[in-house]
Backbone as numpy.savetxt, mean C-alpha at the origin, in Angstrom:
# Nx Ny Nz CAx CAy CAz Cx Cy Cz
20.24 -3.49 4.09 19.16 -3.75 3.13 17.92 -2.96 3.52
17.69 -2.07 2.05 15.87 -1.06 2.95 15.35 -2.16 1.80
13.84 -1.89 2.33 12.67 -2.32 2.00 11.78 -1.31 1.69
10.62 -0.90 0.68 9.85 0.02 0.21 8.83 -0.96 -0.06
7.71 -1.64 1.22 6.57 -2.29 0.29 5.46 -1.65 0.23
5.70 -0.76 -0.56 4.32 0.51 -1.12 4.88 0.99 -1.88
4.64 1.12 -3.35 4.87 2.54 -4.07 4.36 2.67 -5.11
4.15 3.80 -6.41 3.42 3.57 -6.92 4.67 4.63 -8.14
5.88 3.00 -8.81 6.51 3.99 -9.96 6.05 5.05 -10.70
4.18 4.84 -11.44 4.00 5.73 -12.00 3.90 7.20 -11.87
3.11 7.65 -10.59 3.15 8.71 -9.93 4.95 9.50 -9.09
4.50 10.77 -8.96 5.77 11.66 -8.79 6.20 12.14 -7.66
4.95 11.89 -6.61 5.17 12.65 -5.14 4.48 14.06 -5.77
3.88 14.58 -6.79 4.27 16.14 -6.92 2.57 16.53 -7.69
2.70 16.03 -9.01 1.04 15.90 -9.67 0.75 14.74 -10.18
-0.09 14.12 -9.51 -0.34 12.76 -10.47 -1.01 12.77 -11.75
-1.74 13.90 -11.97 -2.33 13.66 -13.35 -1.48 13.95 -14.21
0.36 15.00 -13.91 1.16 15.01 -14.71 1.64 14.06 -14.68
1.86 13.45 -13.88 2.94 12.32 -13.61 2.75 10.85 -14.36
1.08 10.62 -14.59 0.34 9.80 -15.40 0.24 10.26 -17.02
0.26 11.36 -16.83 0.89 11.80 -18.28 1.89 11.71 -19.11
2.87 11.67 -17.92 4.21 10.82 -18.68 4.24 9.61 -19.37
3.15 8.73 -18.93 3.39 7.76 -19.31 1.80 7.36 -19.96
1.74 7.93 -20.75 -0.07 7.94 -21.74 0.45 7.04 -22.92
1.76 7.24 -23.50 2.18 6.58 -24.87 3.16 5.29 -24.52
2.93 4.79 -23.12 3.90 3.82 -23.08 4.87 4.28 -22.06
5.19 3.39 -20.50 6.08 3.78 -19.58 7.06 4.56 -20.34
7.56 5.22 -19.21 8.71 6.55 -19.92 10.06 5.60 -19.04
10.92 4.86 -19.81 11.74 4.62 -19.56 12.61 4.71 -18.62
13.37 6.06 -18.66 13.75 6.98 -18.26 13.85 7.71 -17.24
12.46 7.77 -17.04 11.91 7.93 -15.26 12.37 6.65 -14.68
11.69 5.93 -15.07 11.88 4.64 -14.29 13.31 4.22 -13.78
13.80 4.19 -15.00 15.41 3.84 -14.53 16.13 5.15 -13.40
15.67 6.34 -13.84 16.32 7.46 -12.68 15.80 6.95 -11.30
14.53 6.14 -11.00 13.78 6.04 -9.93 14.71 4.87 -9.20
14.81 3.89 -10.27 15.12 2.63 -9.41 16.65 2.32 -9.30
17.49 3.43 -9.80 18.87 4.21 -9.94 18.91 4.86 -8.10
17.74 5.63 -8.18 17.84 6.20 -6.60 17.63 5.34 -6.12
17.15 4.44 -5.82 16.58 3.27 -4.87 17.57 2.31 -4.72
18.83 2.16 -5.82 19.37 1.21 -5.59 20.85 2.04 -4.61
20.74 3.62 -4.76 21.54 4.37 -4.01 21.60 4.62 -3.07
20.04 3.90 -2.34 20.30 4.43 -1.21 20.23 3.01 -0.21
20.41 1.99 -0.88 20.29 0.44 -0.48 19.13 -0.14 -0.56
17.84 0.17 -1.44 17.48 -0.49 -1.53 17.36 -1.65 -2.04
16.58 -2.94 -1.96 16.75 -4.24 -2.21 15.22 -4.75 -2.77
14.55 -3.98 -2.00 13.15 -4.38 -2.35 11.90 -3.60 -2.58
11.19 -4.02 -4.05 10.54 -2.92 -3.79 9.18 -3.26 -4.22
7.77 -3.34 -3.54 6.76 -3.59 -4.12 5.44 -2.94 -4.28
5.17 -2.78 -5.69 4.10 -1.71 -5.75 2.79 -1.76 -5.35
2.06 -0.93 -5.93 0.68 -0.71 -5.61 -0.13 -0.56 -6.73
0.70 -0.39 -8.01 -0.27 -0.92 -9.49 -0.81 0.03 -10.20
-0.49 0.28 -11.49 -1.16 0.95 -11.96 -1.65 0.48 -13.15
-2.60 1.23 -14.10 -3.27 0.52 -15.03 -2.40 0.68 -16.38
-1.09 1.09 -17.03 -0.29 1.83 -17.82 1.03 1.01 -18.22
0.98 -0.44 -16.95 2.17 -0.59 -17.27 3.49 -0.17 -16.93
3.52 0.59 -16.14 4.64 1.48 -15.51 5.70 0.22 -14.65
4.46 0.00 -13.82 4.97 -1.19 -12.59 5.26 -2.56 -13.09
4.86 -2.70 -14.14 4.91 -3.87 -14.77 6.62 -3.68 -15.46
7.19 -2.67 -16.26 8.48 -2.02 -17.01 9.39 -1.97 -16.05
9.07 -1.45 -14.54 9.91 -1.23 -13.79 10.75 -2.80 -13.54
9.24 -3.74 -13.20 9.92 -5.10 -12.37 10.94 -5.50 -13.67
10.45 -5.61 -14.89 11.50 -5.97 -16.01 12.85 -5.52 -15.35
12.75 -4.28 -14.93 14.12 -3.48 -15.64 15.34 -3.49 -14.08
14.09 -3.71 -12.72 14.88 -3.71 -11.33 15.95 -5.09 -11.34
16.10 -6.43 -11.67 17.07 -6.83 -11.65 18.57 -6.12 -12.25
18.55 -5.27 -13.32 19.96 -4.76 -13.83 20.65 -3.59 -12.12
19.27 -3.20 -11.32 19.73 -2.51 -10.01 19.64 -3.29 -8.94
19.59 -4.41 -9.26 19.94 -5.22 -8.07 18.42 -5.30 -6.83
17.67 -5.24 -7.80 15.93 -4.81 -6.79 15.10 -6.15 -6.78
14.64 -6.81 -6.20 13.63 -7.65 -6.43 12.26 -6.79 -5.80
11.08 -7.05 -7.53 10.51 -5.84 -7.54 9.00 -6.69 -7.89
7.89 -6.78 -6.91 6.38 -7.12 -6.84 6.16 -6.30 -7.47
4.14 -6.84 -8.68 3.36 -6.14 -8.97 2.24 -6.77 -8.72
1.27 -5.72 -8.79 0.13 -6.02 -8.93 -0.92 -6.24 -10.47
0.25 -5.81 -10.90 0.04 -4.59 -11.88 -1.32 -3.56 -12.15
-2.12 -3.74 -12.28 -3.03 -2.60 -12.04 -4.23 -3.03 -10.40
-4.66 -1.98 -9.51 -5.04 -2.40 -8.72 -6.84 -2.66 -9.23
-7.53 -3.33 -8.48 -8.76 -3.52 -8.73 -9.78 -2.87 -7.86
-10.44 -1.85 -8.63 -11.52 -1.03 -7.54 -12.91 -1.31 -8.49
-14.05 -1.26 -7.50 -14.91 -1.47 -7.80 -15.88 -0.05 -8.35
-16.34 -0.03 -9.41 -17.14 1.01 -10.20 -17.58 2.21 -8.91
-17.19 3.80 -9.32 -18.13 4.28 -8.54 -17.46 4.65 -7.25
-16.55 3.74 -7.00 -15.78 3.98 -5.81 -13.78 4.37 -5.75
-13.55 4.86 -5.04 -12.05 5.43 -4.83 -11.14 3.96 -5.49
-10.06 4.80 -6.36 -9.41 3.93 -6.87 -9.02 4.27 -8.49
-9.95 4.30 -9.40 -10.56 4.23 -10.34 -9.77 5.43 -11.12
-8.48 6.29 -10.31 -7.68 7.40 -11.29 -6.73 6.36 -11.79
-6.81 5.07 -11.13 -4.82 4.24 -11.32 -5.25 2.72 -11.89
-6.61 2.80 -10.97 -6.49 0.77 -11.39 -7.71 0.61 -12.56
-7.91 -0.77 -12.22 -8.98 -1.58 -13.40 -10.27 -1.68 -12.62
-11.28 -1.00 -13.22 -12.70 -1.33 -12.30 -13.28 -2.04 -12.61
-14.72 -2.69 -12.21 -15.21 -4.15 -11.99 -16.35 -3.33 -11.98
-17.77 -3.87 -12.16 -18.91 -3.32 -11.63 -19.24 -4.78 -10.57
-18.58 -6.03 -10.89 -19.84 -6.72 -10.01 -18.48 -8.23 -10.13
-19.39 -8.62 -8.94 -17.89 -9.83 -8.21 -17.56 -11.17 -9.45
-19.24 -11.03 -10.71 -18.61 -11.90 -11.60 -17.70 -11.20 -12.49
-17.42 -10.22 -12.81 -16.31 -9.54 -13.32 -14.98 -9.25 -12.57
-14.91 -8.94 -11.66 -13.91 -9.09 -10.84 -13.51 -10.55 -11.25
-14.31 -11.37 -10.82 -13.62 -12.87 -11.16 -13.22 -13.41 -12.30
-13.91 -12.49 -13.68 -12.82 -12.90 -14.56 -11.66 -12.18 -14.76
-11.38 -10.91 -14.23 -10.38 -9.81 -14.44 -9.06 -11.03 -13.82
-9.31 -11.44 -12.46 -8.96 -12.09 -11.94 -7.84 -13.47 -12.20
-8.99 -14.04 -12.98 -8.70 -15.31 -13.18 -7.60 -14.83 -14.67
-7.50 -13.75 -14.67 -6.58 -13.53 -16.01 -5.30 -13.03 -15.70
-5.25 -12.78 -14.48 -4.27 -12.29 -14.30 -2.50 -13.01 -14.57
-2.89 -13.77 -13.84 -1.42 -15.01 -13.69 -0.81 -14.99 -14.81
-2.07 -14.77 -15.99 -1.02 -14.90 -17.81 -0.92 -13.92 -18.22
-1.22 -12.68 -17.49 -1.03 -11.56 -17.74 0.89 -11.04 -16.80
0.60 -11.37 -16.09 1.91 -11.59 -14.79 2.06 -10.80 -13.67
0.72 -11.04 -13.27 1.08 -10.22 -12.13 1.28 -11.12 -11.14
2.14 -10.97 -9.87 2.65 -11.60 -8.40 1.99 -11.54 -7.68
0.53 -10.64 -7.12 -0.70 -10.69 -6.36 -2.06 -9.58 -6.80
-3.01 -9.81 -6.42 -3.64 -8.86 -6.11 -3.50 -7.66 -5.48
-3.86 -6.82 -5.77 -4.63 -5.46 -4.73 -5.94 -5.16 -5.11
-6.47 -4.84 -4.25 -7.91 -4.31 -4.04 -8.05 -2.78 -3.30
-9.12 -2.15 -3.62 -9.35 -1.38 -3.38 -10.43 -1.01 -2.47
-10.60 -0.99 -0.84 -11.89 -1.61 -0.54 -12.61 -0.13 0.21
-11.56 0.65 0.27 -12.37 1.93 1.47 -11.67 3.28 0.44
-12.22 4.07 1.08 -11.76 5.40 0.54 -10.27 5.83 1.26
-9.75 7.40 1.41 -9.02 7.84 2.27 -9.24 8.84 3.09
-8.02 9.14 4.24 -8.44 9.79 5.29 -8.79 11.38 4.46
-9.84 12.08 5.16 -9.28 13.29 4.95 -8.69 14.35 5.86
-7.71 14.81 5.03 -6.07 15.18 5.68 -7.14 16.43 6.78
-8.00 17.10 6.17 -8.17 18.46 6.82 -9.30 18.25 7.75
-9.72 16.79 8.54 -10.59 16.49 9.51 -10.24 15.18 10.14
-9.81 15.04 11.26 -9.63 14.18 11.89 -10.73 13.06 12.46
-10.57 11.53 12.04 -10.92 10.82 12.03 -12.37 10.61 10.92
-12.31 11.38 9.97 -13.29 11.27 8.51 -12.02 10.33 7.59
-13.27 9.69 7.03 -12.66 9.11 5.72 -13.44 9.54 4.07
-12.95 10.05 3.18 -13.70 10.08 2.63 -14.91 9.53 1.59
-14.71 8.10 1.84 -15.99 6.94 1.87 -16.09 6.01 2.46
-16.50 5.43 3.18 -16.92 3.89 4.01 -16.33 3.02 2.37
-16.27 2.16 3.61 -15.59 0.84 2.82 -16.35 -0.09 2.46
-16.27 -1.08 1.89 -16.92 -2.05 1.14 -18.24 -3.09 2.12
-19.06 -3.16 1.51 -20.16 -4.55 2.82 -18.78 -5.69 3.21
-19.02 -5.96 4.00 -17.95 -6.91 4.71 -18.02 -8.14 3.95
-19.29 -8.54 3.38 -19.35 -9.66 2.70 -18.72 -9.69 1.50
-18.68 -8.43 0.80 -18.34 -8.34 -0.11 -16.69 -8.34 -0.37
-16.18 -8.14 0.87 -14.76 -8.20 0.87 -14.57 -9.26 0.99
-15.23 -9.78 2.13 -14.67 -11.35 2.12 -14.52 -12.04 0.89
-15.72 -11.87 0.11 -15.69 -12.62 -1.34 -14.58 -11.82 -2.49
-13.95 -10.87 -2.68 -13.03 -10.41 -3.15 -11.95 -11.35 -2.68
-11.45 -11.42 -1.57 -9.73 -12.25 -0.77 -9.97 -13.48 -1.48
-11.33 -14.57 -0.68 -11.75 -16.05 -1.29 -11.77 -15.89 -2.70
-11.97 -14.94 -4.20 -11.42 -15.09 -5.28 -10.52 -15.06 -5.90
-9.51 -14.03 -4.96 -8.01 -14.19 -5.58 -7.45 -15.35 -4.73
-7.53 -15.50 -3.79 -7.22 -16.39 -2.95 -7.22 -18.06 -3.69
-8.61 -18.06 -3.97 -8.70 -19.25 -4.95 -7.93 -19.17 -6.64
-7.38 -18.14 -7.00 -6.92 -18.13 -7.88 -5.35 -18.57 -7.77
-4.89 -18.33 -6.49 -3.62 -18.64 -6.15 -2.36 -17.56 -5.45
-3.17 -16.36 -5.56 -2.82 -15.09 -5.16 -3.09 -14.58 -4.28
-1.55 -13.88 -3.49 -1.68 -12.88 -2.24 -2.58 -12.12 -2.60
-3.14 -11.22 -1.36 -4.02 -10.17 -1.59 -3.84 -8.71 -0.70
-3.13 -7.67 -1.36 -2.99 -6.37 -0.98 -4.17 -5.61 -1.08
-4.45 -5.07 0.48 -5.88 -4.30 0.16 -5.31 -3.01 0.65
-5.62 -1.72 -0.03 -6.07 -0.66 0.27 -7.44 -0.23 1.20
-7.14 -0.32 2.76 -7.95 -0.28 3.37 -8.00 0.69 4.41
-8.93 1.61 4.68 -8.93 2.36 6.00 -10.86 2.34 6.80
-10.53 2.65 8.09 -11.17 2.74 9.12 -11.48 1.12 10.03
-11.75 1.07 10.99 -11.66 -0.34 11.99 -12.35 -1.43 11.13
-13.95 -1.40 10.78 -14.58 -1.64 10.57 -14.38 -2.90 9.08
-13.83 -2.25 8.10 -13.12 -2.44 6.85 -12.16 -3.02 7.26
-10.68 -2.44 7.99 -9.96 -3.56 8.17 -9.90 -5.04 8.88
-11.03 -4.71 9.86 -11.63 -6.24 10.81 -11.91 -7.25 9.60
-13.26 -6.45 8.60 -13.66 -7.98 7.67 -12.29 -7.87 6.80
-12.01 -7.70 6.30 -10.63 -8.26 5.46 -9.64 -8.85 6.39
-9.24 -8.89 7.69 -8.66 -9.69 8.53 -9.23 -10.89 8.46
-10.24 -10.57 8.96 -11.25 -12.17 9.38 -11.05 -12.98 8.06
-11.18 -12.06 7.19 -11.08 -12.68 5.25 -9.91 -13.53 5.01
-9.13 -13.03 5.79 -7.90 -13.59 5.49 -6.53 -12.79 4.63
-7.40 -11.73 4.61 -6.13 -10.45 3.82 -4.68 -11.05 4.11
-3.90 -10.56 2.96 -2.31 -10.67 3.32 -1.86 -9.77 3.91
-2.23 -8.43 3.88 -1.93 -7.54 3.87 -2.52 -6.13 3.46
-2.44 -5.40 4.64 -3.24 -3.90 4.85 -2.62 -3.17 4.60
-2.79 -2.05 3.57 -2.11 -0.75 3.38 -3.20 0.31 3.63
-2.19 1.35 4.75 -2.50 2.78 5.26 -3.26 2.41 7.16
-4.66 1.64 6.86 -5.40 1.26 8.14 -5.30 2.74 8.82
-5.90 3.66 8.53 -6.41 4.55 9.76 -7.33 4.33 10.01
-7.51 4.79 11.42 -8.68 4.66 12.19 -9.43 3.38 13.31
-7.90 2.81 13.74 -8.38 1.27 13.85 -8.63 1.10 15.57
-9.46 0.14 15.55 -9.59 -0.31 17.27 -9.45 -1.38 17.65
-9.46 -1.47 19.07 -8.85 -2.72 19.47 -9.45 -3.73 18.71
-10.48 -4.25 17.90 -10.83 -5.26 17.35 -10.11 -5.13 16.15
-10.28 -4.45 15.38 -9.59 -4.73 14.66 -7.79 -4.49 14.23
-7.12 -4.29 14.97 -5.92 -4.78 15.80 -5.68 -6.09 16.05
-6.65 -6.13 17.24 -6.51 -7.72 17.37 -6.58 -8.90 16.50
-7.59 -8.24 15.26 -8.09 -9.50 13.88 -6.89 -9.64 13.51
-6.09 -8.36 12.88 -4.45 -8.39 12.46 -3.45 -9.32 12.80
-3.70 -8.74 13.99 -2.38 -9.35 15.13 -3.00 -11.65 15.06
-4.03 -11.70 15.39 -4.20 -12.83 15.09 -4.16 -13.47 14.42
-4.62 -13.01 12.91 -4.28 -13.75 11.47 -3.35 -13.72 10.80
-2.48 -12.47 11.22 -0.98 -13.22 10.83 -0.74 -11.69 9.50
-1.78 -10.94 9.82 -2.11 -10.52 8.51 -0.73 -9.11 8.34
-0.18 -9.00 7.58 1.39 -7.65 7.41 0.05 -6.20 7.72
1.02 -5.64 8.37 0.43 -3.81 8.15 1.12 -2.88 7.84
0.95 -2.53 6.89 1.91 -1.41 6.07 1.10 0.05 6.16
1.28 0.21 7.39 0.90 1.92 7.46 1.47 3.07 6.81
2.30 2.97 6.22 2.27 4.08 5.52 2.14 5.34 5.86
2.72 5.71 7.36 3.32 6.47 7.40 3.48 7.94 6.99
4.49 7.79 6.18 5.29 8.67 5.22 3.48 9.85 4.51
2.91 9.35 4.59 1.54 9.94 3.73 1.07 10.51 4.54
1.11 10.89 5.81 0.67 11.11 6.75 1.70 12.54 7.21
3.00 12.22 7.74 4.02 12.53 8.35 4.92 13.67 7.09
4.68 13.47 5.96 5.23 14.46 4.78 4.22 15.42 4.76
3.42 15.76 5.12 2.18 16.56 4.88 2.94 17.55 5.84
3.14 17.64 7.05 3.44 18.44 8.35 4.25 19.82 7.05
3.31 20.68 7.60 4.43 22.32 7.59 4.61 22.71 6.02
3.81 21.79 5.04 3.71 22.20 3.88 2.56 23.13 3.42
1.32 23.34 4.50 0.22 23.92 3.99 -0.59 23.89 3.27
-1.34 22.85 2.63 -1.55 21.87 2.01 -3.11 21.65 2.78
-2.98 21.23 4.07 -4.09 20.68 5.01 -3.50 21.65 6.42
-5.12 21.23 7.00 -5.19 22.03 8.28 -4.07 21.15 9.12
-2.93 21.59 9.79 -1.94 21.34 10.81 -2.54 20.39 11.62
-3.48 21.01 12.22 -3.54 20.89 13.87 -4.49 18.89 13.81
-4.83 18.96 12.37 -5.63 17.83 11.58 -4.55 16.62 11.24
-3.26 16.87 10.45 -2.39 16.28 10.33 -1.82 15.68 11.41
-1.49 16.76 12.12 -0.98 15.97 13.59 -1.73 15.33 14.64
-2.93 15.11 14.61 -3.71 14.36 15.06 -3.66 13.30 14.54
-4.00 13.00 13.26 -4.04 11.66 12.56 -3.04 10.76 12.36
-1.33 11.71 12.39 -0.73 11.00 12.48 -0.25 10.35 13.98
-0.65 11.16 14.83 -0.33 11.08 16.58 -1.15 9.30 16.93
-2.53 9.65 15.99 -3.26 8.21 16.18 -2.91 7.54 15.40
-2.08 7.30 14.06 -1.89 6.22 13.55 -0.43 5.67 14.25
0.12 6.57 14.70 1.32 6.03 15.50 0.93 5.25 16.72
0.03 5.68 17.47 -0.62 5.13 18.90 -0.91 3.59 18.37
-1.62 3.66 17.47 -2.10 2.20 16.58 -1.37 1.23 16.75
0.41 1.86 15.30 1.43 1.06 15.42 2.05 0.52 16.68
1.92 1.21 17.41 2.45 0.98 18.66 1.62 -0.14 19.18
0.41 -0.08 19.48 -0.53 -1.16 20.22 -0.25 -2.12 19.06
-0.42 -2.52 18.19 -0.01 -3.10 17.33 1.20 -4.61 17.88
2.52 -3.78 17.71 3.50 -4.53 18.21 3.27 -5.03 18.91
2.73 -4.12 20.01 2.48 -4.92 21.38 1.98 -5.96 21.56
0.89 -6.48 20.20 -0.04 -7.40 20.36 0.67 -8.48 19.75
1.60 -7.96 19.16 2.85 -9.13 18.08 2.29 -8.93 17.00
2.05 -7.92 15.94 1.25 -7.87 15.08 2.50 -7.93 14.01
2.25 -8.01 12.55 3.29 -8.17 11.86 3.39 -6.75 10.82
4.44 -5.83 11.29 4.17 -4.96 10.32 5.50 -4.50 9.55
5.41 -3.83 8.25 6.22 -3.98 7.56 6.56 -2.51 6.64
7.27 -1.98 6.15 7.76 -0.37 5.56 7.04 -0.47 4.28
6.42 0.77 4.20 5.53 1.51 3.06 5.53 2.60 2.73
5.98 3.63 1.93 5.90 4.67 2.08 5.00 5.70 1.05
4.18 5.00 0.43 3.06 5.18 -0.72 4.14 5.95 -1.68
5.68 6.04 -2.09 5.83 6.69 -2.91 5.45 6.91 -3.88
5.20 7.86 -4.57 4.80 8.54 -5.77 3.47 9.40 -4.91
2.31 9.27 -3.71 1.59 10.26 -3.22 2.13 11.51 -3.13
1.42 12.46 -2.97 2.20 14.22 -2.41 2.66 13.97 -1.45
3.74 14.55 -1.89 4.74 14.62 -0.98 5.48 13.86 -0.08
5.27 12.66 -1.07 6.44 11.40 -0.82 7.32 10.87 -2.17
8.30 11.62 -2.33 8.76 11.36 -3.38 9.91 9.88 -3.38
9.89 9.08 -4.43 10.54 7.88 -5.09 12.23 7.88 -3.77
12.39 7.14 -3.41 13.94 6.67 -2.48 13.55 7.92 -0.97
11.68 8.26 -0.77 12.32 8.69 0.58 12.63 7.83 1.89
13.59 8.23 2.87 13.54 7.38 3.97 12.58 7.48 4.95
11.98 8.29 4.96 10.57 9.12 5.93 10.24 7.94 6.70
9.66 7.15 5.88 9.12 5.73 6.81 9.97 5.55 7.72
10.82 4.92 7.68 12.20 4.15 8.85 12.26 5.33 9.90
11.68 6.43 9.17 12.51 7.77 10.32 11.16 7.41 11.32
10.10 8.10 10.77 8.62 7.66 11.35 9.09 6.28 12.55
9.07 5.15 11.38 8.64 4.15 13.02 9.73 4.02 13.73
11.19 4.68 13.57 12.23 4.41 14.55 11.75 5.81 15.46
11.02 6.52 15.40 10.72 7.59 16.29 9.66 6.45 17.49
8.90 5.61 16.60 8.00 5.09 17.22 8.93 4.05 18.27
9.92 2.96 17.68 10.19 1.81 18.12 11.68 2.31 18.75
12.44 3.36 18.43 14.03 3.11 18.88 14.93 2.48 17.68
15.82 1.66 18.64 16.47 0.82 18.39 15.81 -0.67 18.43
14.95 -0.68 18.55 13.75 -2.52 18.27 13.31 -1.85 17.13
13.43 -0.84 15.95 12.98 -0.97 14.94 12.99 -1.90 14.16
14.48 -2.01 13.88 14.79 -3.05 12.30 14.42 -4.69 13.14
14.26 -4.72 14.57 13.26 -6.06 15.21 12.35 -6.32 14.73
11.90 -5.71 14.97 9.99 -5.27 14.94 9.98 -5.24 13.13
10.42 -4.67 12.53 10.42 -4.84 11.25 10.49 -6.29 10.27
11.42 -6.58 10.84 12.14 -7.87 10.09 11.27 -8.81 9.87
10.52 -9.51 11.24 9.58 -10.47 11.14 8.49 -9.83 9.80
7.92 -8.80 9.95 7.01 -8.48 8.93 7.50 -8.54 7.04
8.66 -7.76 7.29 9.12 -8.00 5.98 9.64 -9.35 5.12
9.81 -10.15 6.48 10.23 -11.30 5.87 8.59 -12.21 5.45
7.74 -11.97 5.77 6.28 -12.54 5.85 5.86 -11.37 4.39
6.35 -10.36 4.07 5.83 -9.76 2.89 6.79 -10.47 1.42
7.58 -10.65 1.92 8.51 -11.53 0.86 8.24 -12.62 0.76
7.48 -13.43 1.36 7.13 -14.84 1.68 5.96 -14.98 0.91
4.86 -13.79 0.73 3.53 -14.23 0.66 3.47 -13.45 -1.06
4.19 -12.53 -1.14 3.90 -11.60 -2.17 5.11 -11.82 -3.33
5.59 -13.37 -3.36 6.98 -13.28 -4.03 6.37 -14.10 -5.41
């Protein structure tokens, strides 16, 4: 049984503004089913997205029981005005809007939240992000609203700082986390909270030319060092492979390859506990 808890059906691995184009008049069928056709070819079982605003992720979960998938949405992610996010999800200018976007969701059908709280790395400078992340307070009060609504909460989060207050918050769950330190490690590892590094976004870049090399392999050298301290601390982490980003295309195995480089044979160990805590919280 694989697991994929990151992906994003709508996007292609290749152009996202084509790839979002496909689906301007209504999910493209078609794709979808070729996608979750590969996924069910190569054993997958599970698969949970990252949301888009179109409906895509929403068509897919319909259609993954006929492939044998049990398939999370978010359905569109939630970023706040002004800030990273805002090509895929639903924006908010202010936390009383967020809270009604929110409170609508459940009859709309989505299975949890995502949020959008920091920017991303950039590939061609090591240890830059390209925006700071949210006031800490302000995250906290994002988790405590879906939270009170009844819903897990997937955050899109990078650098220490950002992922500490959404730990302390009570996050379900971190996707990507570069840049992290022992504190916020430790917030993780203590609250119980999944880390879906993601990898594959990192590690697909190598030897395509795209970004500076010597940049790539740094960032990924430290997000591996991370994972690693991580475990160590008993932290709970779980497979992501942002499919549909460049150059991660729909059924890759990249991830598993990534952290069995990291873990061995204690991979699918080290795995299991996390994935079974992402199925638990996000079902």
């Amino acid at each position: 049984m694989r697991c994929d808890c990151h992906i994003h059906m709508v996007l292609d691995g290749a152009d996202w503004k084509s790839a979002i184009a496909a689906h301007r008049n209504g999910p493209d069928e078609s794709l979808i089913r070729a996608r979750l056709a590969r996924y069910r070819d190569l054993g997958f079982t599970y698969l949970r997205e990252g949301g888009d605003r179109w409906g895509v992720g929403a068509r897919a979960r319909e259609l993954a029981p006929e492939y044998g998938i049990c398939y999370r949405t978010p359905l569109a992610p939630l970023c706040k005005a002004g800030h990273y996010g805002s090509f895929i999800g639903t924006k908010y200018e202010n936390l009383k809007e967020y809270a009604a976007i929110v409170s609508g969701l459940r009859a709309q059908g989505a299975d949890f939240v995502k949020i959008m709280i920091s920017g991303l790395m950039d590939f061609d400078r090591f240890g830059v992000l390209t925006e700071d992340g949210l006031d800490p307070a302000e995250i906290r009060e994002l988790i405590h609203i879906a939270h009170e609504e009844g819903f897990a909460v997937m955050a899109h989060a990078n650098g220490a700082g950002t992922v500490e207050a959404a730990a302390d918050a009570g996050v379900d769950s971190i996707e990507h986390g570069a840049y992290l330190n022992d504190e916020a490690l430790s917030a993780m590892a203590e609250r119980g909270t999944v880390w879906v590094p993601t990898l594959s976004t990192i590690g697909n870049l190598r030897g395509r030319g795209r970004f500076d090399e010597a940049a790539v392999g740094q960032i990924l050298a430290s997000a591996a060092e991370n994972v690693r301290r991580f475990a160590k601390l008993g932290g709970l982490l779980a497979p992501g492979t942002d499919a549909g980003a460049w150059a991660v295309p729909h059924g890759s195995l990249t991830e598993y390859e990534l952290l069995e480089e990291i873990f061995g044979p204690e991979t699918e160990k080290i795995l299991h506990r996390g994935i079974g805590e992402i199925q638990r919280k996000f079902s």
